[in-house]
TIROTI-798998 format. One line per field, with one value per atom (N, C-alpha, C): residue number from 0; atom name; y, x, z. Coordinates in Angstrom, 2 decimals, padded with zeros to 5 digits. Layout:
BEGIN
marza	c(NUM,...) .
mise	c(CA,...) .
Y	c(Y,...) .
X	c(X,...) .
Z	c(Z,...) .
END
This chain:
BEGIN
marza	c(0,0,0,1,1,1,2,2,2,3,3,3,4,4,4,5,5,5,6,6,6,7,7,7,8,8,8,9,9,9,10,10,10,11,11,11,12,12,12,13,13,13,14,14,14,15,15,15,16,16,16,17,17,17,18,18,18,19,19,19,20,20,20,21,21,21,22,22,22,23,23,23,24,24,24,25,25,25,26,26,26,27,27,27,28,28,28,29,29,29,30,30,30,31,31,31,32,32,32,33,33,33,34,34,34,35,35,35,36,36,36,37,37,37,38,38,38,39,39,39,40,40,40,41,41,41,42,42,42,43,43,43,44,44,44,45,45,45,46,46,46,47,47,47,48,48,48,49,49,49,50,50,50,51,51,51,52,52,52,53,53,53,54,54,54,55,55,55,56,56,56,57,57,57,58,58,58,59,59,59,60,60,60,61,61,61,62,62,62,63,63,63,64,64,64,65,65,65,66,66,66,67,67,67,68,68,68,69,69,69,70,70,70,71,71,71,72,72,72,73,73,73,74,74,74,75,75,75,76,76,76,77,77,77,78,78,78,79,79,79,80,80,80,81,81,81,82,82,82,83,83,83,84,84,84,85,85,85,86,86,86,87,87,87,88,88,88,89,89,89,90,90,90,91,91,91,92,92,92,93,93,93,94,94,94,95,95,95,96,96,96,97,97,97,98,98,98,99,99,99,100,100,100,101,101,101,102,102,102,103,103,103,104,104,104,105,105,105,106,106,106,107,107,107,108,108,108,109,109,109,110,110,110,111,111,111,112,112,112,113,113,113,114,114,114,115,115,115,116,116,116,117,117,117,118,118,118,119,119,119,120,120,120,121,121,121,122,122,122,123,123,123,124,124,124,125,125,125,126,126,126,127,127,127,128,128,128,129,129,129,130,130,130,131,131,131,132,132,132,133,133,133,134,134,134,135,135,135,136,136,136,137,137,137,138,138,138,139,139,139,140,140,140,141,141,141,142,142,142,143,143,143,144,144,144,145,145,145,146,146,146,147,147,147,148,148,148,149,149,149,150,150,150,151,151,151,152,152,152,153,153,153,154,154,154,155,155,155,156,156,156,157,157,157,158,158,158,159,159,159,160,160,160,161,161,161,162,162,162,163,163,163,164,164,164,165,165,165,166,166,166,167,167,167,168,168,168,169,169,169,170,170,170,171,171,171,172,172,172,173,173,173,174,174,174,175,175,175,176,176,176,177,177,177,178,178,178,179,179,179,180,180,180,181,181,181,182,182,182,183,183,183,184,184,184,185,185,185,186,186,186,187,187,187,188,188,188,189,189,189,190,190,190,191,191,191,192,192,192,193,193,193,194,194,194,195,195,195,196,196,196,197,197,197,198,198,198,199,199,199,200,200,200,201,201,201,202,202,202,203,203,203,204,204,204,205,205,205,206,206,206,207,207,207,208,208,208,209,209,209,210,210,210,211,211,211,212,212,212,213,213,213,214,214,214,215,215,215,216,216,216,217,217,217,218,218,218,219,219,219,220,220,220,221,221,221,222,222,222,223,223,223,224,224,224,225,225,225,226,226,226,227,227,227,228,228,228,229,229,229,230,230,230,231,231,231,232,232,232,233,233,233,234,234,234) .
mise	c(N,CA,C,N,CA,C,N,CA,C,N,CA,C,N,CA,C,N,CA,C,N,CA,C,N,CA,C,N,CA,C,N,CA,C,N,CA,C,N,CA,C,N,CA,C,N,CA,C,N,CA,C,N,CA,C,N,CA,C,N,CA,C,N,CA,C,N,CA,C,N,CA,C,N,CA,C,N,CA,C,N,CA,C,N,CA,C,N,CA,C,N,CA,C,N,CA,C,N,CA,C,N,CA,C,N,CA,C,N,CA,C,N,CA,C,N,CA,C,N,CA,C,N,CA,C,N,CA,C,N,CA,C,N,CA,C,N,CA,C,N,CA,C,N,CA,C,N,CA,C,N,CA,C,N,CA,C,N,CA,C,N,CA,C,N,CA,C,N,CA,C,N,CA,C,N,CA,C,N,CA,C,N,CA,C,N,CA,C,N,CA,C,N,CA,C,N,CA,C,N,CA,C,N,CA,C,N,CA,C,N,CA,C,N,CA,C,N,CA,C,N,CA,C,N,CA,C,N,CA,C,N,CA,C,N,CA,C,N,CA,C,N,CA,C,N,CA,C,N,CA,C,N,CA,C,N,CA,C,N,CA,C,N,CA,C,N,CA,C,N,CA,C,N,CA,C,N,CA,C,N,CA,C,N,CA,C,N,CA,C,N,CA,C,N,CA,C,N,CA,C,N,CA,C,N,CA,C,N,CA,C,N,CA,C,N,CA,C,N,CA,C,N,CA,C,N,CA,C,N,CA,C,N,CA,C,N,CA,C,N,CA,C,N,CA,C,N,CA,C,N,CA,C,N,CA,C,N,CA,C,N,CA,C,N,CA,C,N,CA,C,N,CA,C,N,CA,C,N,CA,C,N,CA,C,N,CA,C,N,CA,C,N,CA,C,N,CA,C,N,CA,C,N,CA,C,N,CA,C,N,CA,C,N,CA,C,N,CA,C,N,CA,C,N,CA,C,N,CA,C,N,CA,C,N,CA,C,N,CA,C,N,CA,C,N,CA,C,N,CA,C,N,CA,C,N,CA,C,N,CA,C,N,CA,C,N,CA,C,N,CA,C,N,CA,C,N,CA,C,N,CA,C,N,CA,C,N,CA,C,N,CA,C,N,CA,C,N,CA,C,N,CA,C,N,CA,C,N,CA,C,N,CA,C,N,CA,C,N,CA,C,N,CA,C,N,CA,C,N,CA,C,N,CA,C,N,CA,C,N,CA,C,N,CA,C,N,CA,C,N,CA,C,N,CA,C,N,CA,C,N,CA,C,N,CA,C,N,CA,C,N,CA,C,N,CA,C,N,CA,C,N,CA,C,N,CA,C,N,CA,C,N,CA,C,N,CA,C,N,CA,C,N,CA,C,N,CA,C,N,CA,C,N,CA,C,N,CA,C,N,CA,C,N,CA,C,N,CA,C,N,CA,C,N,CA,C,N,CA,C,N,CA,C,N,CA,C,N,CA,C,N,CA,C,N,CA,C,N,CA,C,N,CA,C,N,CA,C,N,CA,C,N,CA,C,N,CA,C,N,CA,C,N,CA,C,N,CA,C,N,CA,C,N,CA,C,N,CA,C,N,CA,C,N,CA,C,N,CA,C,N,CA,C,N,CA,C,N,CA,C,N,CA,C,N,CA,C,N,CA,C,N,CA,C,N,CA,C,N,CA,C,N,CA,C,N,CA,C,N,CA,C,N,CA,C,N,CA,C,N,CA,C,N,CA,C,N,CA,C,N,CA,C,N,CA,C,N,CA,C,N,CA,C,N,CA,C,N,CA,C,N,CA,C,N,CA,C,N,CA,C,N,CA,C,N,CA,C,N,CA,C,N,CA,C,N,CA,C,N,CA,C) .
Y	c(017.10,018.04,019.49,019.25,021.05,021.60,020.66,020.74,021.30,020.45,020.68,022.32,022.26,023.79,025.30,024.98,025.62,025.81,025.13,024.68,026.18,025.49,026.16,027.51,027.88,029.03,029.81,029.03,029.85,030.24,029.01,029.40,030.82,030.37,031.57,032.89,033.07,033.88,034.51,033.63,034.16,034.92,034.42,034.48,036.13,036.11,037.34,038.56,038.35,039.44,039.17,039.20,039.02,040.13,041.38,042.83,043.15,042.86,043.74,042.78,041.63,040.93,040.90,041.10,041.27,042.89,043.22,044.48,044.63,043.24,042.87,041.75,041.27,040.88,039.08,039.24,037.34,037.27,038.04,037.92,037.67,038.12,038.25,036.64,036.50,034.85,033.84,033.96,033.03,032.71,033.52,034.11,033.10,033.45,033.43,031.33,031.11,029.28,029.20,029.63,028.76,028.97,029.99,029.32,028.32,028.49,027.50,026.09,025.88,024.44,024.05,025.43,025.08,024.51,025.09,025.08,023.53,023.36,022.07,020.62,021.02,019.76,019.84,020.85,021.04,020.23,020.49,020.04,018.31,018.13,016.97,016.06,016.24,015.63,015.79,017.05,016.95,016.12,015.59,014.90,013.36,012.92,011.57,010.57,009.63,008.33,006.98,006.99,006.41,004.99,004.54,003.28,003.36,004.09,004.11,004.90,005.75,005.84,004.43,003.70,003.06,001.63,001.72,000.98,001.78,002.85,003.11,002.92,003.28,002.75,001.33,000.87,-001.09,-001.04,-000.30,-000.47,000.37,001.18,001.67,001.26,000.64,-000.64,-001.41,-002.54,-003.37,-002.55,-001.73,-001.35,-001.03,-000.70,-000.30,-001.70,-002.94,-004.11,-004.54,-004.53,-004.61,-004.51,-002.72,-002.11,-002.64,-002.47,-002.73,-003.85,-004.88,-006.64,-006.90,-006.07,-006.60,-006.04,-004.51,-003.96,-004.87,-005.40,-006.45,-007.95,-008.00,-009.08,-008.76,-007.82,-007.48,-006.59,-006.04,-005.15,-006.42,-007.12,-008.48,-007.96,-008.54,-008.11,-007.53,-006.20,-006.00,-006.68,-006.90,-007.93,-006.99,-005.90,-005.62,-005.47,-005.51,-005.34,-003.58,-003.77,-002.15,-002.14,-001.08,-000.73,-000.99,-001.33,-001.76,-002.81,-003.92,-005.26,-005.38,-004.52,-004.87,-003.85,-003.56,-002.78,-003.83,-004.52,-005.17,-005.80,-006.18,-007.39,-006.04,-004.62,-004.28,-003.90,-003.59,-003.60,-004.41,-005.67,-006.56,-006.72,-006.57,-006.35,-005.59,-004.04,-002.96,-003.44,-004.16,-004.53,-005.77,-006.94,-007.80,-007.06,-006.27,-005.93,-004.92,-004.25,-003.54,-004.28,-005.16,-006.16,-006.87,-007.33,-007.56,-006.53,-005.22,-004.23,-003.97,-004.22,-003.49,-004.67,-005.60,-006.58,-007.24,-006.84,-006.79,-008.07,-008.33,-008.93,-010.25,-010.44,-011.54,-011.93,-011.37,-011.91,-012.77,-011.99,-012.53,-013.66,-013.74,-015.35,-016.59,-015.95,-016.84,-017.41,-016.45,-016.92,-017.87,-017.52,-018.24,-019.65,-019.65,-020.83,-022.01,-021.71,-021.51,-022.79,-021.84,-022.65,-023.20,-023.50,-024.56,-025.76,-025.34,-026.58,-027.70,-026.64,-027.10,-028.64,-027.72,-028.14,-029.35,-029.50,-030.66,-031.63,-031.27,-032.20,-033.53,-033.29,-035.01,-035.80,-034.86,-035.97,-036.29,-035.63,-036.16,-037.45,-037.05,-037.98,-039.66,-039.33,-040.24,-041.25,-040.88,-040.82,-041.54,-041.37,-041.71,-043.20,-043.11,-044.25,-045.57,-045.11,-046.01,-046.47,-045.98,-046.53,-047.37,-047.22,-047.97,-049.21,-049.25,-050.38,-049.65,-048.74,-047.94,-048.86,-049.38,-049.88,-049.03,-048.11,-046.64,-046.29,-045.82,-045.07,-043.73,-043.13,-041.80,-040.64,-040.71,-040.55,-039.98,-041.56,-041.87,-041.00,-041.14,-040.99,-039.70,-038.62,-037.18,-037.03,-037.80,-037.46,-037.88,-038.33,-039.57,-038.04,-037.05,-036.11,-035.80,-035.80,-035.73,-036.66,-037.51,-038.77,-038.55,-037.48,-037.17,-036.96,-036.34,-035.99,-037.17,-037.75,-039.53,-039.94,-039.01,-038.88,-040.18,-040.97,-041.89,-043.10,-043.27,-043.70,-043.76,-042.59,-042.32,-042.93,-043.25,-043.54,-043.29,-043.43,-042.56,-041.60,-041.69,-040.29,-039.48,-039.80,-038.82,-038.16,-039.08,-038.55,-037.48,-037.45,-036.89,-035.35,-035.43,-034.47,-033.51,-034.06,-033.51,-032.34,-033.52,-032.91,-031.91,-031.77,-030.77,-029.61,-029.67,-028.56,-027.56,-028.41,-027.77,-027.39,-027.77,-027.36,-026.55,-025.96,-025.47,-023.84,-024.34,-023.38,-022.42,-023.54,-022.57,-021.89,-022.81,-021.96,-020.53,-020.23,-018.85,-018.09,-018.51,-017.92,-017.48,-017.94,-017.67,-016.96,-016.65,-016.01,-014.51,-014.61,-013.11,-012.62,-013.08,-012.22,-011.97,-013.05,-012.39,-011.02,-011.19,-009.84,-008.86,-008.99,-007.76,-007.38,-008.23,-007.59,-007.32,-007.85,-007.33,-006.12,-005.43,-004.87,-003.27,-003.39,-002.25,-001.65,-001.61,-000.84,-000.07,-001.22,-000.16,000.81,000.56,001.13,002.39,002.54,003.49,004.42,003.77,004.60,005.13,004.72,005.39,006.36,006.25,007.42,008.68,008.45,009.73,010.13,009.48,009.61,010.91,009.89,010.16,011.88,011.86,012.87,014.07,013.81,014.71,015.47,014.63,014.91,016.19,015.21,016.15,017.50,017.66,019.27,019.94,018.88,020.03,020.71,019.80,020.15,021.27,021.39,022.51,023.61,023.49,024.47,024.68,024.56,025.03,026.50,026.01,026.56,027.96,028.15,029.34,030.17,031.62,032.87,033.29,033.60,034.33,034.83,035.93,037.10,036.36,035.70,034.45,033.98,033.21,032.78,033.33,034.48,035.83,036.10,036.42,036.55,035.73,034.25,033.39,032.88,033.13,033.32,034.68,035.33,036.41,036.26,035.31,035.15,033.68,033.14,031.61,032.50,033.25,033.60,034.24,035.02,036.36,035.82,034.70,034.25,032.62,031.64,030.29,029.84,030.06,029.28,029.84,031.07,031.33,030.68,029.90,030.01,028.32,027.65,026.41,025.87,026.69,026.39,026.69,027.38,028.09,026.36,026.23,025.28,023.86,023.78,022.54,022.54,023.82,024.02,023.52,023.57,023.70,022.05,021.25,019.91,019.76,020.93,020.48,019.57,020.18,018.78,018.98) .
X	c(012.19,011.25,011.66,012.90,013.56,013.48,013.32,013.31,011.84,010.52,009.40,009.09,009.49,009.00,010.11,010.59,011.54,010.75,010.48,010.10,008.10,007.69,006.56,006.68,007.66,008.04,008.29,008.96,009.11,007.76,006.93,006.07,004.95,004.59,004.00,004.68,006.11,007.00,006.32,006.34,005.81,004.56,003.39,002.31,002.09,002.78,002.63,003.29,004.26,004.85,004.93,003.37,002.84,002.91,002.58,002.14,003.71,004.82,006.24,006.98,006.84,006.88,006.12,005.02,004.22,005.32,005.78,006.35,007.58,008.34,009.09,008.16,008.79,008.22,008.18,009.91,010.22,009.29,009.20,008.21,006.39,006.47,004.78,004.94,005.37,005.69,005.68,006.62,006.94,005.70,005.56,003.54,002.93,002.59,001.17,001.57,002.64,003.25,002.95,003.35,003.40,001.36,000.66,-000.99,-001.56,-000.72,-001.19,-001.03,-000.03,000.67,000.13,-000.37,-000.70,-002.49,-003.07,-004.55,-004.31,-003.39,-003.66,-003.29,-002.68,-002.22,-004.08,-004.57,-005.63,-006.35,-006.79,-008.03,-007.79,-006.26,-005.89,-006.27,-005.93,-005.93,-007.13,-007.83,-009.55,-010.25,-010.01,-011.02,-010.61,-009.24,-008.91,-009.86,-009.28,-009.83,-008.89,-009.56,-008.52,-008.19,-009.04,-009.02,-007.85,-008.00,-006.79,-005.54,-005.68,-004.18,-003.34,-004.28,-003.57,-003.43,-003.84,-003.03,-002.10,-001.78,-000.27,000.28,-000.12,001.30,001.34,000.46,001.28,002.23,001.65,002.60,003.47,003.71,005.29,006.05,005.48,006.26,006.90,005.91,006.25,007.35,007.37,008.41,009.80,009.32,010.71,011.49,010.47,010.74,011.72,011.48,011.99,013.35,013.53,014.69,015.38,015.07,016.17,016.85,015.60,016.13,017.15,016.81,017.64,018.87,019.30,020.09,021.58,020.55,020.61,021.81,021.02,021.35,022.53,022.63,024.04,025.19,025.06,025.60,026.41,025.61,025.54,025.53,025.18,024.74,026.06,026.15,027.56,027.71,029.08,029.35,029.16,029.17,028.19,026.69,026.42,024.93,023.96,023.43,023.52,021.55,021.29,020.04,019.79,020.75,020.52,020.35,020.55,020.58,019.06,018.55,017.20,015.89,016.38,015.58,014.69,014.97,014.26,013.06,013.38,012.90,011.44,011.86,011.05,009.95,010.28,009.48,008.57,009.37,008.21,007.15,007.33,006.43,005.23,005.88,005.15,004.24,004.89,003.67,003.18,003.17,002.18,001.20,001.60,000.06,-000.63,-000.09,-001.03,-001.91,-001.02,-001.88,-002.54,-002.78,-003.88,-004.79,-004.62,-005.44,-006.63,-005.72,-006.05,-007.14,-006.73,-007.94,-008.29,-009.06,-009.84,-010.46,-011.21,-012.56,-011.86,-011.36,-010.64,-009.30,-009.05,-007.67,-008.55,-009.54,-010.39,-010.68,-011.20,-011.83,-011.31,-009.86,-008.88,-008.34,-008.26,-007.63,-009.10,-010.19,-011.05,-011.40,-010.82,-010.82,-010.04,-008.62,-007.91,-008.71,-009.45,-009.75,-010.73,-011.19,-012.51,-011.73,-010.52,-009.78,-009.57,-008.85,-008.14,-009.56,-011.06,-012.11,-012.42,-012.52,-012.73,-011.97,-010.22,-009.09,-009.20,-009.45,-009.41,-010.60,-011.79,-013.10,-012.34,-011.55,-011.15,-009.90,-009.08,-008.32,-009.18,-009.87,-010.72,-011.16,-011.78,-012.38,-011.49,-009.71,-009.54,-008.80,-008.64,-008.31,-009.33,-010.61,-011.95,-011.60,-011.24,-011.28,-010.19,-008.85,-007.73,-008.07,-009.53,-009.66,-008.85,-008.44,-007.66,-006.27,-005.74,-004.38,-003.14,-003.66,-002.28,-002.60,-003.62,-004.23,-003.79,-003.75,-003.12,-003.74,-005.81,-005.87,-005.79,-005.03,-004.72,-003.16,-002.29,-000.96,-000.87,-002.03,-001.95,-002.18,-003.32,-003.62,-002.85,-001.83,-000.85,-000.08,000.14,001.09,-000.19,-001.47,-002.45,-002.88,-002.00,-002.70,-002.47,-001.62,-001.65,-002.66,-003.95,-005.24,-006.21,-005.98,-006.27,-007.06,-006.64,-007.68,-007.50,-006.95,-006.34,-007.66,-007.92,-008.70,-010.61,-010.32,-011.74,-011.98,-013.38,-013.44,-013.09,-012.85,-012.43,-013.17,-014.41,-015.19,-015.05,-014.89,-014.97,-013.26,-012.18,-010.93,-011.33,-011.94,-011.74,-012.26,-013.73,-014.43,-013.46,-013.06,-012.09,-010.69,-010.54,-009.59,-009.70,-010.89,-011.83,-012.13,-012.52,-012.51,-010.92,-010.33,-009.17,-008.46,-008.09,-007.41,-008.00,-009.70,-010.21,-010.11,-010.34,-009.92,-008.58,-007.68,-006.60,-006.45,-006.97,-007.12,-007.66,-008.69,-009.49,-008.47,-007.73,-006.61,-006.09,-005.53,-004.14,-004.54,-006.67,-006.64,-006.85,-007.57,-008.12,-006.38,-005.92,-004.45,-003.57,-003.76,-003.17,-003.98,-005.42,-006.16,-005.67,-005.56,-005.59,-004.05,-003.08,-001.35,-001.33,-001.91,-002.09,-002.56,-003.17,-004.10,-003.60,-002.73,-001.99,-001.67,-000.64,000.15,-001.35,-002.19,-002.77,-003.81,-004.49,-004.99,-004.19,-002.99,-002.07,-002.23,-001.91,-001.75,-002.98,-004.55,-005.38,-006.14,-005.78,-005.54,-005.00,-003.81,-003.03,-003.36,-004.23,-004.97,-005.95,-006.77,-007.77,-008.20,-007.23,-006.84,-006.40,-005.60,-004.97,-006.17,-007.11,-008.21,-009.31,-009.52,-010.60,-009.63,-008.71,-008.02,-007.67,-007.74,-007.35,-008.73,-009.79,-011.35,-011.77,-011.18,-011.48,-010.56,-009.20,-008.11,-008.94,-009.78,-010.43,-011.48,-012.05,-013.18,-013.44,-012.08,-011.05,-011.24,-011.82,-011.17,-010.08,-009.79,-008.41,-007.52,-008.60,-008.70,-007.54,-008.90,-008.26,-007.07,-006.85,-005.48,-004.76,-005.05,-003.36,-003.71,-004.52,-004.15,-003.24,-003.76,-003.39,-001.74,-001.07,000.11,001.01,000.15,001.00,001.32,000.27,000.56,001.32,001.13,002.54,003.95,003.81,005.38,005.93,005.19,005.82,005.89,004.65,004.75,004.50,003.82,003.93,005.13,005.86,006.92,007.57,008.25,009.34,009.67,008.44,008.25,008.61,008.22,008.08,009.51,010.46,011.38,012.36,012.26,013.12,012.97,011.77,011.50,011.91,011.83,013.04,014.39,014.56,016.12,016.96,016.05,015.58,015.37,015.10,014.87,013.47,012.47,011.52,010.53,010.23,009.48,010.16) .
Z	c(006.11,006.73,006.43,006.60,006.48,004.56,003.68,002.33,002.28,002.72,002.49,003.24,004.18,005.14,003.85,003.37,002.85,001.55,000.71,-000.49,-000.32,001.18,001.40,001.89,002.20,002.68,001.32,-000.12,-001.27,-001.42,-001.77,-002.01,-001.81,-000.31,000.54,-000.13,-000.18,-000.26,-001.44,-002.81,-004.05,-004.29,-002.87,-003.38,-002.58,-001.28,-000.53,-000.93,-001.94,-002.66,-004.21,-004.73,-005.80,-006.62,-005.81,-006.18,-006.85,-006.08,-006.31,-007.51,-007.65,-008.07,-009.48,-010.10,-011.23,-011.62,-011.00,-011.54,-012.84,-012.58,-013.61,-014.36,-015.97,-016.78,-016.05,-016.01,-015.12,-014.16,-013.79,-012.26,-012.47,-013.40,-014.04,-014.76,-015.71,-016.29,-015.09,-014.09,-013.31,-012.08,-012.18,-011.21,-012.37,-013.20,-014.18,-014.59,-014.58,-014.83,-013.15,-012.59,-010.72,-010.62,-011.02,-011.18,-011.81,-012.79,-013.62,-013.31,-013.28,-012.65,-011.14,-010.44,-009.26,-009.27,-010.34,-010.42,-011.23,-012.10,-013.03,-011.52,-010.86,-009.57,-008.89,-008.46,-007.58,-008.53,-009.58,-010.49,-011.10,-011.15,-011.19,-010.05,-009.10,-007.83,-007.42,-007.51,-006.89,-007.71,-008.71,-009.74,-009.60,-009.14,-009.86,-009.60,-010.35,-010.04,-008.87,-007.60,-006.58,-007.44,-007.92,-008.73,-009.66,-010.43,-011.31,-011.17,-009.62,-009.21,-008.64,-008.37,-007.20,-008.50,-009.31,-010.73,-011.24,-011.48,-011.59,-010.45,-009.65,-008.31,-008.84,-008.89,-008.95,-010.33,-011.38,-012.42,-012.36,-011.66,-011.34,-010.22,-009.58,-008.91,-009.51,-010.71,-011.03,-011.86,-012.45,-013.28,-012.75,-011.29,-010.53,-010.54,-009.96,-009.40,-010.96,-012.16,-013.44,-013.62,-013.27,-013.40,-012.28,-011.21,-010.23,-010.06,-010.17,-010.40,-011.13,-012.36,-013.89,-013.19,-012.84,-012.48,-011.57,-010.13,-008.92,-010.15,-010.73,-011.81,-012.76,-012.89,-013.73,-012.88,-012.27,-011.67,-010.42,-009.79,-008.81,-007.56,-006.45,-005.34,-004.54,-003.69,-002.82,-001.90,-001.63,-000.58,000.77,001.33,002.45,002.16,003.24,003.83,002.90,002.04,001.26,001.30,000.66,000.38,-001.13,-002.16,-003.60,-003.12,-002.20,-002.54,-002.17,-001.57,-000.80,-001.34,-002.41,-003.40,-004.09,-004.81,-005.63,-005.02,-003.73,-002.51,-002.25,-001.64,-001.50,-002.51,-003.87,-004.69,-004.88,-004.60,-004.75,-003.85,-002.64,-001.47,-002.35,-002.60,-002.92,-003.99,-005.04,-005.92,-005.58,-004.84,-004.51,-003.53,-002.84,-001.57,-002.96,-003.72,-004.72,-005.84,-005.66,-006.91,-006.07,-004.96,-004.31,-003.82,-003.61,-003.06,-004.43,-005.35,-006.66,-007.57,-007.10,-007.13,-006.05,-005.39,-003.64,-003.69,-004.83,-004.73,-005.14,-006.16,-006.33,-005.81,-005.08,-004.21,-003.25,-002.31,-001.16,-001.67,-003.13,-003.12,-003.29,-003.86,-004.28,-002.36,-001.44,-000.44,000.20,000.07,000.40,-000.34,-001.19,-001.99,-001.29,-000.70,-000.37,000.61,001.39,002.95,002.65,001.25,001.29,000.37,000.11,-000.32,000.78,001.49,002.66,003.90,003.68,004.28,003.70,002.34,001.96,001.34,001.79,001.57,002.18,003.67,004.21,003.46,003.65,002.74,001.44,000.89,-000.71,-000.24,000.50,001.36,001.28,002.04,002.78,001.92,000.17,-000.87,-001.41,-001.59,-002.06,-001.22,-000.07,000.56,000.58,000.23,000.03,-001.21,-001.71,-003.90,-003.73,-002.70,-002.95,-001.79,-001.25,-000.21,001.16,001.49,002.34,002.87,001.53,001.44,001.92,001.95,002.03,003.82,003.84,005.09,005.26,004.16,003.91,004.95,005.01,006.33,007.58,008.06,009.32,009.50,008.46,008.29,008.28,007.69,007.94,009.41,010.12,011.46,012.46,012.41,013.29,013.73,013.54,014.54,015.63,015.23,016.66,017.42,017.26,018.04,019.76,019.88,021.45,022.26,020.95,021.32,021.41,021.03,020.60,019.26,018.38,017.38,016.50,016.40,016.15,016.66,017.82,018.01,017.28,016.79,016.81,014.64,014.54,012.67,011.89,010.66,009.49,009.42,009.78,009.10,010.07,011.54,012.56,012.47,011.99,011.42,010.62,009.46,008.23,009.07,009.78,010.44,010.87,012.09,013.00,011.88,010.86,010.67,009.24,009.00,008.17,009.24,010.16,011.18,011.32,012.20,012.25,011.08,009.75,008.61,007.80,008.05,008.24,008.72,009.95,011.04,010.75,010.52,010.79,008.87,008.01,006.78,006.90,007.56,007.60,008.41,009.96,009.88,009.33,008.71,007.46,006.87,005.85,005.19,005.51,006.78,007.08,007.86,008.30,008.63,007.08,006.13,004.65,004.33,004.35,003.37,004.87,005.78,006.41,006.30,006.46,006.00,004.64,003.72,002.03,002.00,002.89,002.45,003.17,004.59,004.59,003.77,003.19,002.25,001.49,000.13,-000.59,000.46,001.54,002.12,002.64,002.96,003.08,002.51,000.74,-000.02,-000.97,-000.64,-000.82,000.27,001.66,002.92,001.92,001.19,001.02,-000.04,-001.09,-002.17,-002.10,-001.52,-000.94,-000.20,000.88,001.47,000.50,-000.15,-001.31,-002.23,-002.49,-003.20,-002.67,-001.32,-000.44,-000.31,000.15,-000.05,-001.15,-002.39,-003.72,-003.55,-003.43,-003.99,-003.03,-001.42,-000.33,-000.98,-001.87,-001.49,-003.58,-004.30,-005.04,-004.78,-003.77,-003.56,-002.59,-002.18,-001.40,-002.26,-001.67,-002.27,-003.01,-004.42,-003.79,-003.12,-002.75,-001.42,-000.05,000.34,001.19,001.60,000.08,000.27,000.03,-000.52,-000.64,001.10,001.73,003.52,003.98,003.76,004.32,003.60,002.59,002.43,002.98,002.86,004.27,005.80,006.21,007.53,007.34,006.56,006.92,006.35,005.24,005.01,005.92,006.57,007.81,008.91,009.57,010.84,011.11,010.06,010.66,010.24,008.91,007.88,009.20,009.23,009.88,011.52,011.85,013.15,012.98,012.58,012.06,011.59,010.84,010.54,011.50,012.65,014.10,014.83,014.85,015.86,014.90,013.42,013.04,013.16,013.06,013.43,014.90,015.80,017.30,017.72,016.68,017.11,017.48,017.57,018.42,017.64,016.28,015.50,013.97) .
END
């Protein structure tokens, strides 16, 4: 926190003593690169494509996940408890919820697939205990931990039913709590995308005028005030 307020405080600093500053040659160069670089981030960021940021994040994940693994792998894990050993692990997190964010449409169908497997497993069950004369009772033998319920009692087909419902059931479970924990992270990280964008495109469309005011009053009175009160513990 104290790096970033510091970092913004140069800034402000540069822009509110522009005039004394353009007076030497370094000072005029170092002005005329800090616009430039500052207008090329605004116009970068006001234009992107969220789509194809949030594919480099997965592929610089996966690339981290690469390096660090291989690293994890030669180097070998420390015998305490460390943050290298648990590097790789998180990378990978980072790039499976992106590689599912990043393909939305086909992750969903794949997990929905998922639960229409699951729906028409006992009928295939069932299907195939008929072809073998139901010599096996494979079945019955999946449903035998519910027999407390008495399901046991009841037909094969009202078996198969029953137990097409519930495996079912708890399939769509499983899938809508996967897309919604998958789906944190890239949603996170198109919030900050996102966000980043809508303010290059507002902090475009600013006066000059403007924002030379408005770097006079953070360098002289919010930076300084802001950094008292980090110093201070208060935020």
């Amino acid at each position: 926190m104290v790096w970033l307020l510091l970092i913004l405080q140069m800034l402000s600093g540069f822009v509110a003593g522009e005039s004394a500053i353009r007076k030497y040659p370094e000072g005029d160069t170092a002005l005329k690169k800090l616009s430039k670089s500052g207008l090329f981030f605004l116009r970068w960021r006001a234009f992107s494509s969220y789509k194809k940021d949030l594919n480099h994040l997965r592929n610089i994940f996966g690339i981290c996940l690469l390096i660090f693994g291989s690293l994890l792998l030669l180097i070998g894990p420390s015998k305490e408890p460390s943050l290298f050993n648990a590097i790789p692990g998180i990378f990978l997190i980072l790039w499976m919820t992106m590689q599912f964010g990043t393909n939305f449409k086909k992750s969903v169908l794949e997990q929905l697939s998922m639960v229409g497997i699951l729906v028409i497993g006992p009928w295939l069950i069932l299907g195939l205990d008929y072809v073998t004369d139901f010599q096996f009772n494979q079945l019955r033998l999946i449903a035998s931990p519910l027999n407390v319920f008495g399901i046991l009692e009841f037909n094969d087909y009202q078996i198969a039913f029953v137990l097409s419902l519930l495996m079912g059931a708890c399939g769509l479970f499983m899938a809508v709590f996967s897309i919604i924990l998958f789906s944190m992270v890239p949603l996170f990280f198109l919030f900050i995308i996102s966000t980043l964008s809508v303010l290059s495109r507002g902090a475009l469309k600013i006066n000059p005028k403007i924002a030379y005011y408005m770097a006079i009053i953070y360098c002289f009175i919010i930076g300084p005030a802001l950094i008292t009160l980090e110093g201070k513990g208060i935020i």
